[in-house]
C-alpha positions in Angstrom: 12.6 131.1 45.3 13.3 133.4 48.0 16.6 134.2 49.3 17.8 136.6 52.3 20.2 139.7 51.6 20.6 139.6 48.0 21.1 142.1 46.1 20.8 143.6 42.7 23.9 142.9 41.8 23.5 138.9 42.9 20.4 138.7 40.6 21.8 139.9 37.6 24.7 137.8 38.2 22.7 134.6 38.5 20.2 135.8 35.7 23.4 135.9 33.4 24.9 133.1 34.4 21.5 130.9 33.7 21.1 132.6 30.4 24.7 131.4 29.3 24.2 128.0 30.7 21.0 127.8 28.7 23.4 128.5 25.7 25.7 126.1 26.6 23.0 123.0 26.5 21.0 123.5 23.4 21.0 120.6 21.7 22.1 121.1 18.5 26.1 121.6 18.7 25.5 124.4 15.9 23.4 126.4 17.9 26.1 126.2 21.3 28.6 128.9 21.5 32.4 128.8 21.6 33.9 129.1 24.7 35.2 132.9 23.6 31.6 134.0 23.2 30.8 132.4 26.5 33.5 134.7 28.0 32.1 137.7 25.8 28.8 136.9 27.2 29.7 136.8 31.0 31.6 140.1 31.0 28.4 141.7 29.4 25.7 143.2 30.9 23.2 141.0 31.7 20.7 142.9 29.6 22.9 142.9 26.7 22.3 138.9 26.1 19.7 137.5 24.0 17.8 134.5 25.0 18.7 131.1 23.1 16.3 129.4 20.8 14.4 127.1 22.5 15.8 123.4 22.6 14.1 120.6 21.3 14.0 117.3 23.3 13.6 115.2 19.7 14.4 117.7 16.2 12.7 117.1 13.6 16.6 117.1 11.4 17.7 114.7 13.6 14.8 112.0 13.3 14.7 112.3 9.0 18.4 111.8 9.1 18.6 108.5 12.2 15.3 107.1 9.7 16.8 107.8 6.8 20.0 106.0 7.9 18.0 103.4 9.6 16.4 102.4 6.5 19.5 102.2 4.2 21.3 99.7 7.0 17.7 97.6 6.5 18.0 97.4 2.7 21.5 96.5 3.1 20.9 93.8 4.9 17.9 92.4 3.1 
């Protein structure tokens, strides 16, 4: 996207400000950071960030654990 009179400055604004949002959403609570670090990280320079892992729409952890839990409620109620 293309937008008029912006500078530098803008871009590496909104570059860092993606970056930490992409923190912010990963999927796994573990993997977001505290609220501290988020601050860390916007104060930083924008090349000083690292990019988050990538998220998973449906982890592998997560579907073992909802089966495994899915399968004890069965034989309970069998």
């Amino acid at each position: 996207m293309e937008l008029e009179e912006v500078t530098e400055v803008d871009e590496n604004i909104a570059r860092k400000i993606v970056m930490v949002a992409f923190w912010c959403i990963q999927m796994k609570p573990g993997n977001r950071p505290p609220m501290s670090k988020v601050s860390e990280m916007l104060e930083n320079e924008v090349e000083l960030l690292e990019l988050p892992p990538k998220p998973f729409l449906f982890s592998l952890d997560m579907s073992s654990e909802d089966h495994s839990e899915k399968n004890a409620m069965d034989e309970a109620t069998t």
